[in-house]
GUNUVEX-705240 format. One record per residue: residue number from 1; residue in three letters; x, y, z of N, C-alpha, C in turn. Coordinates in steps of 0.2 Angstrom, whole numbers, always signed. Layout:
GUNUVEX-705240
(site NUM; "ALA"; (X; Y; Z); (X; Y; Z); (X; Y; Z))
...
This chain:
GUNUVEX-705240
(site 1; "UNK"; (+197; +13; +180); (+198; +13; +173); (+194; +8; +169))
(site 2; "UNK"; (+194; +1; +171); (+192; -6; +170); (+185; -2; +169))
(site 3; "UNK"; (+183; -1; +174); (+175; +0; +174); (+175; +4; +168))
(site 4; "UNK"; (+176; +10; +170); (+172; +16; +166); (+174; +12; +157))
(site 5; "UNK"; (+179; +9; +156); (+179; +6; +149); (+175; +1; +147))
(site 6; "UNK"; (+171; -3; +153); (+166; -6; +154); (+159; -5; +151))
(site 7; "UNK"; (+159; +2; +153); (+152; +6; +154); (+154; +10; +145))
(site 8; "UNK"; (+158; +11; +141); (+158; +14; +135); (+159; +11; +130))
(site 9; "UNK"; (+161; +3; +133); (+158; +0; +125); (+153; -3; +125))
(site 10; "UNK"; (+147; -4; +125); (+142; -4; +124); (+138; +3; +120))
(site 11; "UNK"; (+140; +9; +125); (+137; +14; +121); (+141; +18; +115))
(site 12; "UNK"; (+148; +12; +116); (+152; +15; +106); (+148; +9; +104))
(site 13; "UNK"; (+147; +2; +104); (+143; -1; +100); (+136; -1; +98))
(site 14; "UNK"; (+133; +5; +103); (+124; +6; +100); (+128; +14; +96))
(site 15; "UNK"; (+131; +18; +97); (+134; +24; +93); (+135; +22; +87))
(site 16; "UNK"; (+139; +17; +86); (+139; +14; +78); (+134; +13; +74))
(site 17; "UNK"; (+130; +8; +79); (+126; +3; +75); (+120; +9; +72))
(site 18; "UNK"; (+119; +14; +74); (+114; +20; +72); (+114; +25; +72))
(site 19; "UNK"; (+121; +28; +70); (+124; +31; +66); (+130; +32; +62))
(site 20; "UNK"; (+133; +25; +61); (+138; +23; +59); (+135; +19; +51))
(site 21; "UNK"; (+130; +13; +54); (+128; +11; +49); (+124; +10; +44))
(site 22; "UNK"; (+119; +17; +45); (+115; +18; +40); (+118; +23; +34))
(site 23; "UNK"; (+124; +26; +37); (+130; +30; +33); (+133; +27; +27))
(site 24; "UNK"; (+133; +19; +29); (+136; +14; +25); (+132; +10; +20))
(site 25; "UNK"; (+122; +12; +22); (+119; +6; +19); (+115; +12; +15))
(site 26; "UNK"; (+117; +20; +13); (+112; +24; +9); (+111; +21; +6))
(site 27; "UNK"; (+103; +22; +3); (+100; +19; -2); (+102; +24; -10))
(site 28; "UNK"; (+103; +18; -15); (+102; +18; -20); (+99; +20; -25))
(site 29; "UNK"; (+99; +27; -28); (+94; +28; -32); (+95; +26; -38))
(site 30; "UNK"; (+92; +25; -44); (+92; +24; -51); (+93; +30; -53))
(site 31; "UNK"; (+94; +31; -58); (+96; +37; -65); (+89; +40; -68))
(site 32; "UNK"; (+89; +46; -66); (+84; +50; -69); (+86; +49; -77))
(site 33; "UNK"; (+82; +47; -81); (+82; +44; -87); (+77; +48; -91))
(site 34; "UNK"; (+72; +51; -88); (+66; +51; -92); (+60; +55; -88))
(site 35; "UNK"; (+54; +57; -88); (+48; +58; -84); (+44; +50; -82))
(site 36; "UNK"; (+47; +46; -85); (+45; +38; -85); (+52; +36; -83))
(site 37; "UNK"; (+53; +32; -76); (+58; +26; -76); (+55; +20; -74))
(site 38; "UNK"; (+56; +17; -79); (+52; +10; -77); (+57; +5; -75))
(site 39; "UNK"; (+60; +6; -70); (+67; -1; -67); (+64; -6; -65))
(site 40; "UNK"; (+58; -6; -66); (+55; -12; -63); (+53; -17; -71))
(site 41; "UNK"; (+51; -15; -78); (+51; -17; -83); (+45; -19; -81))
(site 42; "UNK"; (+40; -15; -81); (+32; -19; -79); (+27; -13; -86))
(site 43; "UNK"; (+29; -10; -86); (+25; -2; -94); (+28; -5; -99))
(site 44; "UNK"; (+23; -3; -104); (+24; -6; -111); (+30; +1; -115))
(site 45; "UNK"; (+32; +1; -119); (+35; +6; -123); (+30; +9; -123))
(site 46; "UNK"; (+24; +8; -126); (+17; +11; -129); (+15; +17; -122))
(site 47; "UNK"; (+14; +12; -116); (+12; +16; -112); (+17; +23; -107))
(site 48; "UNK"; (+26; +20; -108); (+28; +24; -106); (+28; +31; -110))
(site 49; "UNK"; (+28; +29; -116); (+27; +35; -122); (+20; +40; -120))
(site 50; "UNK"; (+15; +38; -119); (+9; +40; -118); (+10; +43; -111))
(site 51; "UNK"; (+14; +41; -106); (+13; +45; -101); (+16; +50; -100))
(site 52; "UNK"; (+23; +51; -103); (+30; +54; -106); (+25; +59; -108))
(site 53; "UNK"; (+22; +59; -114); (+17; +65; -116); (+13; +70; -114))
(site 54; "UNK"; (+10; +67; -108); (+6; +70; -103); (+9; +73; -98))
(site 55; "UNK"; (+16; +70; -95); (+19; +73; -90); (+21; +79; -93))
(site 56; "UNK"; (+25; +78; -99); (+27; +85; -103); (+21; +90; -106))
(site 57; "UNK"; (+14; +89; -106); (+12; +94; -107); (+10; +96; -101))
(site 58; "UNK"; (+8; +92; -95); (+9; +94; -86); (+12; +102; -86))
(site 59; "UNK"; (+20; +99; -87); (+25; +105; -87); (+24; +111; -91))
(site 60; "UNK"; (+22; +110; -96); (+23; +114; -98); (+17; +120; -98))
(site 61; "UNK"; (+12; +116; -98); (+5; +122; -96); (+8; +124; -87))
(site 62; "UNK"; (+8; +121; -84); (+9; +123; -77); (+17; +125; -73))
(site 63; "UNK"; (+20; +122; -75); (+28; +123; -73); (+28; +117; -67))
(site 64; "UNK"; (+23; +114; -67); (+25; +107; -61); (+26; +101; -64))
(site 65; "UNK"; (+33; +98; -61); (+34; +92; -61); (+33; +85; -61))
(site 66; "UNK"; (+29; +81; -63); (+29; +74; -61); (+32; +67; -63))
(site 67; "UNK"; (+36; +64; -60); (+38; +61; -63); (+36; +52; -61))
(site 68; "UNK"; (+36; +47; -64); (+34; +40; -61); (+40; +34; -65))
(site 69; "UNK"; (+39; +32; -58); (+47; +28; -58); (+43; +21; -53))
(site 70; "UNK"; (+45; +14; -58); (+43; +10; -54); (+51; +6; -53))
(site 71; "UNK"; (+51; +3; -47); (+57; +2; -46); (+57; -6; -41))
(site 72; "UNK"; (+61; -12; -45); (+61; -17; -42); (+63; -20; -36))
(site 73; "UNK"; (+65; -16; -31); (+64; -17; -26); (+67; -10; -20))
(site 74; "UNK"; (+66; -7; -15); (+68; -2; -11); (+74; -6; -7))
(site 75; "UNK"; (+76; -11; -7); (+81; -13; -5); (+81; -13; +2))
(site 76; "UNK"; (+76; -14; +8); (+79; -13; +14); (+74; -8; +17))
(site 77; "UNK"; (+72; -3; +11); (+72; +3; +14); (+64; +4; +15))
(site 78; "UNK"; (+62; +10; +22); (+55; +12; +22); (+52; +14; +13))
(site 79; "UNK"; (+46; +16; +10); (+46; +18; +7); (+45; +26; +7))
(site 80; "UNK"; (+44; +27; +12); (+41; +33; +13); (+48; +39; +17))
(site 81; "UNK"; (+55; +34; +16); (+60; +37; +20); (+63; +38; +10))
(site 82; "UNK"; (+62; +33; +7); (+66; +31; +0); (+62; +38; -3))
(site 83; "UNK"; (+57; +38; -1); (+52; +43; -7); (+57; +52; -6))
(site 84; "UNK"; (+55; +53; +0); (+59; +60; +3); (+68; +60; -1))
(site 85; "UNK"; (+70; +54; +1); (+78; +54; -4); (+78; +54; -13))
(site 86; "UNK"; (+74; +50; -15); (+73; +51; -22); (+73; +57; -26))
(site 87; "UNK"; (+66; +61; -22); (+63; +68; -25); (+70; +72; -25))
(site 88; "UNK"; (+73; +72; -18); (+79; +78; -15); (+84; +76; -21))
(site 89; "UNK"; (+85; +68; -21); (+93; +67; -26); (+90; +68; -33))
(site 90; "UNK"; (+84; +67; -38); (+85; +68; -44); (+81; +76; -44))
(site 91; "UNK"; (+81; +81; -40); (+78; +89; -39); (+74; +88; -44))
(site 92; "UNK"; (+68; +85; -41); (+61; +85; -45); (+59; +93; -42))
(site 93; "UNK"; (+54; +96; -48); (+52; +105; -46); (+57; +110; -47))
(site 94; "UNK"; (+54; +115; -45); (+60; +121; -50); (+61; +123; -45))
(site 95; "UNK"; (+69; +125; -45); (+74; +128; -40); (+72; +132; -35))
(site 96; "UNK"; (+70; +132; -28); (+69; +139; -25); (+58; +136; -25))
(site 97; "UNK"; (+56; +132; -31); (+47; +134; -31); (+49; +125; -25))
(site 98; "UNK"; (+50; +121; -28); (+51; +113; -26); (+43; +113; -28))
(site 99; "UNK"; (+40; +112; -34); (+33; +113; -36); (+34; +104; -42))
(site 100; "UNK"; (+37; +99; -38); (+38; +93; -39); (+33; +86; -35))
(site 101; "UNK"; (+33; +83; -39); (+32; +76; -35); (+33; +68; -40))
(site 102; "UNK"; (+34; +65; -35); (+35; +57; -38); (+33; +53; -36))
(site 103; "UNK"; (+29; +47; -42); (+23; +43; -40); (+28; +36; -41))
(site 104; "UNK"; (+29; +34; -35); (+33; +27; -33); (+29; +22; -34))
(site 105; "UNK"; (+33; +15; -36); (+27; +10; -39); (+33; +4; -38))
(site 106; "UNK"; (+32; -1; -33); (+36; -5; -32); (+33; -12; -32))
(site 107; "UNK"; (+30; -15; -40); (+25; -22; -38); (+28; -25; -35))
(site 108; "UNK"; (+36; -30; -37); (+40; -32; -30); (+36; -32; -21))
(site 109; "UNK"; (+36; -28; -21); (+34; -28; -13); (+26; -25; -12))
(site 110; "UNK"; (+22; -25; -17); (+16; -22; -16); (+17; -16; -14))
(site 111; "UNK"; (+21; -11; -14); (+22; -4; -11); (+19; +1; -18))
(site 112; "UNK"; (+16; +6; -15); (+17; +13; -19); (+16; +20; -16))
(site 113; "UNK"; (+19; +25; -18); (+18; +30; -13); (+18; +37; -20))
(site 114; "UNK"; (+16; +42; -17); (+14; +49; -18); (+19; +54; -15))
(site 115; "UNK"; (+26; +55; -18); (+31; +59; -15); (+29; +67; -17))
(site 116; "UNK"; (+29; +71; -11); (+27; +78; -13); (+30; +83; -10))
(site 117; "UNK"; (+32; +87; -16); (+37; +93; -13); (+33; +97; -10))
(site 118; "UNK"; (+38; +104; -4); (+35; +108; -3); (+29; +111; -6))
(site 119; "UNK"; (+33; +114; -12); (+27; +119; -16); (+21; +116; -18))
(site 120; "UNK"; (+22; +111; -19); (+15; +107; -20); (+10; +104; -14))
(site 121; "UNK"; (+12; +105; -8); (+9; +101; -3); (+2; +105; -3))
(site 122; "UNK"; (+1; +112; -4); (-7; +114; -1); (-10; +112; -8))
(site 123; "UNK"; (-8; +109; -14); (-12; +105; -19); (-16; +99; -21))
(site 124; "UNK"; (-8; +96; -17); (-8; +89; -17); (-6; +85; -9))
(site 125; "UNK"; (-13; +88; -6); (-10; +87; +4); (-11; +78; +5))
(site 126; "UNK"; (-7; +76; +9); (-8; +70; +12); (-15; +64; +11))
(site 127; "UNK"; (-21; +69; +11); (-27; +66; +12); (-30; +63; +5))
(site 128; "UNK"; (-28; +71; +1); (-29; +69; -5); (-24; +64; -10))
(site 129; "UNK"; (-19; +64; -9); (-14; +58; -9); (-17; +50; -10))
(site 130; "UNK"; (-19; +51; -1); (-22; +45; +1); (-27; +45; -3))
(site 131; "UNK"; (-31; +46; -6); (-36; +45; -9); (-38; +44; -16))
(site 132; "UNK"; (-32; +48; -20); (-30; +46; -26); (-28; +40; -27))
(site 133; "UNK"; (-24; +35; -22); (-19; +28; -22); (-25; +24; -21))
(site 134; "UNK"; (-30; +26; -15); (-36; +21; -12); (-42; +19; -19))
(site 135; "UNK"; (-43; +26; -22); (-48; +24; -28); (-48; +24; -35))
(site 136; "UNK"; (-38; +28; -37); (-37; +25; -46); (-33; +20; -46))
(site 137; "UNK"; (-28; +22; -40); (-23; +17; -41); (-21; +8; -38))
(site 138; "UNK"; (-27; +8; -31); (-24; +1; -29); (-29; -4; -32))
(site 139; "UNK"; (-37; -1; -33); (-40; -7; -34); (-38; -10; -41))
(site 140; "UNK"; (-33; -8; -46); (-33; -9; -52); (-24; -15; -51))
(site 141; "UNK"; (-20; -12; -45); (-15; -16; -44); (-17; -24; -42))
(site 142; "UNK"; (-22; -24; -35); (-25; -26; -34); (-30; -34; -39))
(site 143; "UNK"; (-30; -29; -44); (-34; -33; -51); (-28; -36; -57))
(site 144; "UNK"; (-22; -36; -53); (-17; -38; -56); (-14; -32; -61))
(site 145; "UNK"; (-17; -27; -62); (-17; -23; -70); (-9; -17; -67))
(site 146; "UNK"; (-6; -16; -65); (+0; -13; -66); (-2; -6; -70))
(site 147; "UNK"; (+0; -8; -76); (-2; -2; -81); (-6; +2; -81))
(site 148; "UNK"; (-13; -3; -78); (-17; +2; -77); (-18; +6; -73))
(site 149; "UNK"; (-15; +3; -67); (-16; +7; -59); (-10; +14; -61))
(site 150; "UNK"; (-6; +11; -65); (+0; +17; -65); (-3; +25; -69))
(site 151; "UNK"; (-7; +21; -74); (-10; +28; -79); (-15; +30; -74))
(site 152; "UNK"; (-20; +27; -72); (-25; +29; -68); (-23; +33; -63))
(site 153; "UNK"; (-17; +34; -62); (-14; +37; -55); (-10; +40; -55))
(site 154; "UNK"; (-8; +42; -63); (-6; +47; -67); (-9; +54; -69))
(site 155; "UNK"; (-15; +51; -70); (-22; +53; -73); (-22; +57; -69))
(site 156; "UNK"; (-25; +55; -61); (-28; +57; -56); (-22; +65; -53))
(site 157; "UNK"; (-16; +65; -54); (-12; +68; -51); (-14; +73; -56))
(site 158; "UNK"; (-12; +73; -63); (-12; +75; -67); (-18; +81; -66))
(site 159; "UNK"; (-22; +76; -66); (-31; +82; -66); (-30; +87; -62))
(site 160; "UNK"; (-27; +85; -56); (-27; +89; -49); (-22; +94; -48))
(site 161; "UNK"; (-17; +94; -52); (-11; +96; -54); (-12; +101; -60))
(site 162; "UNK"; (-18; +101; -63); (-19; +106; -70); (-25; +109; -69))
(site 163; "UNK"; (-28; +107; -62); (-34; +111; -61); (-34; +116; -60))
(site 164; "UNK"; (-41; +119; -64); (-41; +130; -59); (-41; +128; -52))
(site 165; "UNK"; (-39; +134; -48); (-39; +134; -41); (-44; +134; -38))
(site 166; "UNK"; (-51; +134; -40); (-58; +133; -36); (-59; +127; -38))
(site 167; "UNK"; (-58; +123; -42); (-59; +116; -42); (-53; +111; -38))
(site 168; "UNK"; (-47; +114; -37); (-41; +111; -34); (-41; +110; -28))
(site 169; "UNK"; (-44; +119; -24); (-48; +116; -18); (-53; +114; -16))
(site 170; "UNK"; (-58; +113; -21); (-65; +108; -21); (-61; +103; -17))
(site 171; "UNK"; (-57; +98; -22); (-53; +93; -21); (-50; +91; -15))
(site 172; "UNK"; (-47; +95; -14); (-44; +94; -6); (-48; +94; -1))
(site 173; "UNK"; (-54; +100; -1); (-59; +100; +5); (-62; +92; +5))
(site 174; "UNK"; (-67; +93; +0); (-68; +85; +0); (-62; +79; +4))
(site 175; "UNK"; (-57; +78; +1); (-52; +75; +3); (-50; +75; +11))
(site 176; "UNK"; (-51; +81; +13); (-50; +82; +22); (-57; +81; +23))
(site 177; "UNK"; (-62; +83; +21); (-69; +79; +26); (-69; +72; +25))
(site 178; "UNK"; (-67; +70; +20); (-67; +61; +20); (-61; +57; +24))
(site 179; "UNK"; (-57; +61; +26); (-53; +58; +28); (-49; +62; +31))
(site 180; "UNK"; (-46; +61; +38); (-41; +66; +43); (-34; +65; +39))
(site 181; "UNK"; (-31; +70; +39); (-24; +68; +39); (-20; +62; +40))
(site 182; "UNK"; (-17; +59; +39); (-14; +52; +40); (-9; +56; +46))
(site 183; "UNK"; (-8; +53; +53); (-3; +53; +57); (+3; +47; +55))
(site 184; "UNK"; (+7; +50; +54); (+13; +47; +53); (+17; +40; +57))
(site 185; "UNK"; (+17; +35; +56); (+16; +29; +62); (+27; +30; +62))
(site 186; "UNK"; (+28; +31; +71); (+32; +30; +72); (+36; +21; +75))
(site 187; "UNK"; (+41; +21; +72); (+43; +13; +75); (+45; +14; +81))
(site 188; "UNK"; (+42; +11; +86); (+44; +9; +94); (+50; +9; +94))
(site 189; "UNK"; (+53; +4; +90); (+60; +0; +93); (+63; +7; +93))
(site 190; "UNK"; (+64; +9; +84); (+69; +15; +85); (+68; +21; +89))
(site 191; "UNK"; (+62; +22; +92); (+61; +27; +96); (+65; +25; +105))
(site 192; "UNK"; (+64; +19; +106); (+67; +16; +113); (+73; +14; +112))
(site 193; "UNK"; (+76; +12; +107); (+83; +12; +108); (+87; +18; +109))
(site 194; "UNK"; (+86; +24; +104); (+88; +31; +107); (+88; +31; +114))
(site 195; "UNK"; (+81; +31; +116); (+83; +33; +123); (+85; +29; +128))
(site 196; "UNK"; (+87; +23; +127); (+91; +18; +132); (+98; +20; +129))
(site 197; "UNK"; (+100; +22; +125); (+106; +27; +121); (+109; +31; +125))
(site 198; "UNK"; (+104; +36; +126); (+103; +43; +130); (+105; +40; +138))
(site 199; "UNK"; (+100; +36; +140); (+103; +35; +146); (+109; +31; +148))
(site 200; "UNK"; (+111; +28; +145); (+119; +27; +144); (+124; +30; +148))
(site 201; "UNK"; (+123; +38; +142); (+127; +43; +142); (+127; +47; +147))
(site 202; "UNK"; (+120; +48; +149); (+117; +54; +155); (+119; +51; +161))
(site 203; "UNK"; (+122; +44; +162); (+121; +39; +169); (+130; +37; +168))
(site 204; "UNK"; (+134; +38; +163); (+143; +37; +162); (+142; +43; +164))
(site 205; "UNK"; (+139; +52; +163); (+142; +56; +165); (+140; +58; +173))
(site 206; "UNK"; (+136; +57; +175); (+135; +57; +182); (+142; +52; +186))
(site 207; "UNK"; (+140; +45; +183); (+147; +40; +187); (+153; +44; +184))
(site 208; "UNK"; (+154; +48; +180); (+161; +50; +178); (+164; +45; +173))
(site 209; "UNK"; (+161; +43; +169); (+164; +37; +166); (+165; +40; +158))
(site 210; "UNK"; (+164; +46; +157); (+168; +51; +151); (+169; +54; +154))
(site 211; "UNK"; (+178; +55; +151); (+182; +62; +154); (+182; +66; +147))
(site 212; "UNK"; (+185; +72; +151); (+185; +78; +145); (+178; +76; +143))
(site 213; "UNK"; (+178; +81; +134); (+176; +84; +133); (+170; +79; +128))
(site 214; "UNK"; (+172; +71; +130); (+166; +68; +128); (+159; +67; +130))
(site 215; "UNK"; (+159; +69; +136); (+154; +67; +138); (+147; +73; +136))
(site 216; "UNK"; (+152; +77; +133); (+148; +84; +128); (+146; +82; +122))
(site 217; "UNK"; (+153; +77; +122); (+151; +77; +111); (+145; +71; +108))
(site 218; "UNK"; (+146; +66; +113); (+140; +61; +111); (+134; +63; +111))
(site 219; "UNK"; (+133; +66; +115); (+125; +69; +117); (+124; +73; +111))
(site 220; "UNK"; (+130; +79; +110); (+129; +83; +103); (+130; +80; +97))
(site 221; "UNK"; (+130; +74; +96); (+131; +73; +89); (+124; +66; +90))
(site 222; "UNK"; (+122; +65; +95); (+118; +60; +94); (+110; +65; +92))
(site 223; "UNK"; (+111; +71; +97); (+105; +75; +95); (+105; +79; +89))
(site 224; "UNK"; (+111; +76; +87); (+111; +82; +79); (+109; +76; +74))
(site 225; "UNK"; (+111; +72; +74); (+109; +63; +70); (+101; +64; +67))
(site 226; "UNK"; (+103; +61; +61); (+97; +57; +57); (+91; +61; +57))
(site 227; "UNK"; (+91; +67; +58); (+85; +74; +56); (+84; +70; +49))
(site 228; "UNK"; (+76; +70; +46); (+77; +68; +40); (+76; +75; +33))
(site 229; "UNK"; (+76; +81; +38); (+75; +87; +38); (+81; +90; +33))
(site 230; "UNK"; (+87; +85; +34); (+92; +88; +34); (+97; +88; +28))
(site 231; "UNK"; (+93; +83; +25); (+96; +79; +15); (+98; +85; +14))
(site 232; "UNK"; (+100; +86; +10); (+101; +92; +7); (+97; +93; -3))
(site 233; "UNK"; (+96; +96; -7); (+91; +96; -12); (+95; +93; -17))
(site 234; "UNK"; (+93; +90; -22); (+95; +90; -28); (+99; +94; -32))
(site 235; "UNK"; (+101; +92; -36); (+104; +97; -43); (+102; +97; -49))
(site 236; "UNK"; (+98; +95; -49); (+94; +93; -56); (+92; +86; -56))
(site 237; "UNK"; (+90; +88; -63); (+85; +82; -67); (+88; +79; -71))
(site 238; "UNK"; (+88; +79; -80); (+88; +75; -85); (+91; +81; -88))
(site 239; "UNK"; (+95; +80; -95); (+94; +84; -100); (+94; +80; -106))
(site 240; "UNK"; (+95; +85; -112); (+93; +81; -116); (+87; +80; -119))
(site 241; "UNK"; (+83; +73; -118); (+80; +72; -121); (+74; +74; -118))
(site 242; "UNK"; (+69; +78; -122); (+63; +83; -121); (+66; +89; -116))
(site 243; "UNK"; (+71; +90; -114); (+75; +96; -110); (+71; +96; -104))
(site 244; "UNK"; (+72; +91; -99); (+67; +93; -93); (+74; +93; -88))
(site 245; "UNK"; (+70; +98; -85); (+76; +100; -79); (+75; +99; -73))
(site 246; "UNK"; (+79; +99; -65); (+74; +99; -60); (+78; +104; -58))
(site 247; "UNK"; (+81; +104; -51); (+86; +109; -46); (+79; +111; -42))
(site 248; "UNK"; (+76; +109; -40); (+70; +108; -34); (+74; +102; -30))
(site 249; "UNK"; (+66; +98; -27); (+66; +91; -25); (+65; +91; -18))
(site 250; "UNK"; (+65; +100; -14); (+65; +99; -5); (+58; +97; -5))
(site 251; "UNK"; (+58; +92; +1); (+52; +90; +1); (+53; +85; +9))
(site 252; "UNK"; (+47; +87; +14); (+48; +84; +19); (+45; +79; +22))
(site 253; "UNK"; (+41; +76; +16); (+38; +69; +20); (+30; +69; +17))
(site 254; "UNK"; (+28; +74; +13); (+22; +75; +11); (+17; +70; +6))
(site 255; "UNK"; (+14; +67; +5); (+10; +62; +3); (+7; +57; +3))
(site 256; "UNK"; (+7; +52; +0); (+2; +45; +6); (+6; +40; +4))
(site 257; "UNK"; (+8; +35; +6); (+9; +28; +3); (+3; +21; +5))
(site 258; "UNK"; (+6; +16; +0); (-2; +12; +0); (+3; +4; -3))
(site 259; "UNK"; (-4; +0; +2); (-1; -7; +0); (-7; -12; -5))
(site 260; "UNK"; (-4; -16; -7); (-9; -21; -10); (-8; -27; -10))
């Protein structure tokens, strides 16, 4: 009995630490306020008004959502994990279309990224993401301009978001011949600590060192963990002020992010 209690804590203390305590550390979204949340305080009144303007004529010629939120810090978090939780918790897109996205801007840590719903993805794919941040919006961060990299990259989503369909996939193909899909870089650690996880469990139940019916449940609840698949959507947006709505927001990862 010594032993076998020997051999299971270790793997109640890897069970907590990863999936215990990301449960504890959810990130923190800001309050949909607006088609403009500026928490970082870097837009002028002038400019959020002017952009405010344009994402609401967006909507309302096309029924697609965009919203730009620059934000003082992500706290911890990937941004590209923070972007998928944002669009889902403030249901950026209409109900059932997810025909949403949200242009993240984090000067604090030189981050920004391209969050893309579903319905949006064959519009606005990965490539073309990456290439809208590469040539409106970093070289103008870069140049210290803030403002301008946010309206340029505004601008850019916007055009390609209100374009006829022969020109929208003009845009894309270009966008895939210039550039392959981005492959999504996986973190080694967290890949290899799962599986030093897993062997644990698979080597306690060969030794017999879970009795009953645990030796079932860790594996099933370690293989059902942290899908990022699994959020569940939004409830909405905003009301009130200009009546924008969401109850969209599914969205599984689609977009680019970019550094400066």
């Amino acid at each position: 009995m010594i032993r076998q209690a020997g051999l299971l804590a270790p793997v109640l203390a890897l069970f907590i630490a990863f999936f215990c305590a990301p449960a504890l550390a959810a990130p923190q979204y800001p309050t949909l306020t607006g088609r403009v949340v500026d928490d970082a305080h870097v837009l002028t009144p002038q400019v959020q008004a002017d952009l405010t303007a344009k994402l609401a004529a967006l909507e309302q010629s096309t029924s697609r959502q965009l919203v730009v939120v620059t934000l003082p810090s992500l706290n911890g978090q990937e941004i590209d994990d923070y972007g998928v939780g944002l669009l889902r918790a403030w249901g950026i897109g209409q109900k059932g279309i997810n025909n949403g996205a949200v242009f993240i801007i984090v000067p604090s840590e030189h981050k920004t990224r391209i969050e893309v719903g579903y319905g949006l993805e064959g519009i606005l794919t990965d490539a073309l993401s990456g290439v809208i941040l590469r040539e409106a919006v970093l070289p103008k961060f870069r140049a210290g301009d803030i403002p301008g990299g946010v309206t340029a990259g505004t601008d850019a989503l916007i055009a390609q978001l209100s374009a006829d369909p022969s020109t929208a996939e003009a845009k894309v193909a270009a966008a895939e011949q210039a550039q392959a899909t981005p492959t999504r870089r996986m973190n080694p650690i967290g890949g290899i600590i799962p599986l030093i996880f897993l062997f644990f469990i698979i080597t306690s139940i060969f030794r017999g060192g879970f009795g009953g019916g645990m030796g079932m449940l860790l594996p099933m609840m370690f293989l059902s963990g942290g899908s990022r698949g699994g959020w569940g959507g939004g409830g909405g947006g905003f009301g009130g002020g200009g009546g924008f709505s969401g109850g969209g927001g599914m969205g599984g990862g689609g977009g680019a992010s970019g550094g400066w």
